[in-house]
N, C-alpha and C positions, 0 to 999 in steps of 0.2 A: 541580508539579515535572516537568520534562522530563529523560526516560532516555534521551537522546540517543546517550550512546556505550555504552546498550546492546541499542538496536532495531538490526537489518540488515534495509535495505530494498533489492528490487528492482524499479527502476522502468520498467517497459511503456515501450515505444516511445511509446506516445500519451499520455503523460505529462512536460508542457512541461520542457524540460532548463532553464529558468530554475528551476523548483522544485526540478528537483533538485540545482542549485547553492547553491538559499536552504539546504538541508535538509545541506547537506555545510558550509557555513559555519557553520552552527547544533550541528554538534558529531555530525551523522547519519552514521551508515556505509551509503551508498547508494551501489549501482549500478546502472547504466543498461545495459537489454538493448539489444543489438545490433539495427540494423534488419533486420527479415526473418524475426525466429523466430516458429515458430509457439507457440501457446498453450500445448502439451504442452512443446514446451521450455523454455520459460518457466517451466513449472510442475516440469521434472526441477530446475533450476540452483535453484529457490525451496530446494525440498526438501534439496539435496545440501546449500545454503549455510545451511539455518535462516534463511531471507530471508523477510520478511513482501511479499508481492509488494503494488504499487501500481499501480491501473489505472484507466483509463476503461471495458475491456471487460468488457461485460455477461456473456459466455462464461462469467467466472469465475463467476458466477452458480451455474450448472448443476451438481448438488450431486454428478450422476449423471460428468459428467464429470472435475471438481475438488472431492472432497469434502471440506469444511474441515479434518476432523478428522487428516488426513492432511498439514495445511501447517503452518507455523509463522503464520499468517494473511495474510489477504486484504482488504486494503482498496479497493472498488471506490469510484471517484469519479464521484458525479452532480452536479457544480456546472455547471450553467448560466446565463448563459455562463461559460466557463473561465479565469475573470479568475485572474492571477497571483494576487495579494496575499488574493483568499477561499478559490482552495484551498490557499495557503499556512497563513492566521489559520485554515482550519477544519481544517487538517494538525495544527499544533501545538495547537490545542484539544482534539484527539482525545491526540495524547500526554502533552498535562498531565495529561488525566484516567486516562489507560488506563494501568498498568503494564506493562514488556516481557511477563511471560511469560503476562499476559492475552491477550494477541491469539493464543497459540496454541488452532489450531481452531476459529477463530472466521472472519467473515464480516462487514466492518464497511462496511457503507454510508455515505455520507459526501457530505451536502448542506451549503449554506449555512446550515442551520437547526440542525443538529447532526447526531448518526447514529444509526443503527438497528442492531443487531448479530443474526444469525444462527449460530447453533453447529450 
C-alpha cells in the first residue's frame, strides 16, 4: 500500500524532474529544490519541512556531515543508468513496503535490485 499523501519529499536538483512529476501525479507531496543550493541547505529546508530528502548525491552519505538521526530520511539513489521508469518502479517499491514514519533517521539506499537501509 502506498502512503503517498503522507510522505513529503524533497527532491535534489540531480533528481530528473520527470520523477518528480510521476511522484506528484501519483498522490506524493514533492518538492523540487531550487538549482544552486548547496547540500547544507538542502539539508536546513529537509529538516524545517519533515521532508525525506531524495538524491543522487553521495555527500548524504557522510553521517559526520548529515546525520540520519537528525532528518526525517534520506533516500540516496544508485540506479545505473538513471532510466526513468526504474528509479521510478524502484521509488514506489520502496514506498509499498516502508511506512511514512519508518523512513525517519534512516539512510535508505536505493538500486534496481531493491535497498539497503542505514540508521
Amino acid at each position: 500500500m502506498l502512503y503517498s499523501n503522507e510522505l513529503k519529499i524533497l527532491a535534489d536538483e540531480n533528481v530528473p524532474i520527470k520523477i518528480t512529476k510521476l511522484l506528484i501525479q501519483k498522490g506524493f507531496n514533492v518538492k523540487k529544490v531550487p538549482f544552486g543550493l548547496k547540500d547544507k541547505q538542502i539539508s536546513e529546508i529537509a529538516k524545517k519541512e519533515s521532508r525525506i530528502i531524495l538524491t543522487f548525491d553521495k555527500h548524504f552519505i557522510n553521517k559526520q556531515l548529515f546525520p540520519t538521526e537528525k532528518y526525517f530520511g534520506i533516500i540516496l539513489l544508485q540506479i545505473h543508468p538513471p532510466l526513468i521508469e526504474t528509479i521510478f518502479l524502484s521509488l514506489t517499491k520502496l514506498f509499498s513496503k516502508i511506512k511514512p514514519l519508518e523512513f525517519k533517521g534512516k539512510l535508505f539506499i536505493l538500486s534496481s535490485f531493491g535497498f539497503r537501509i542505514r540508521e
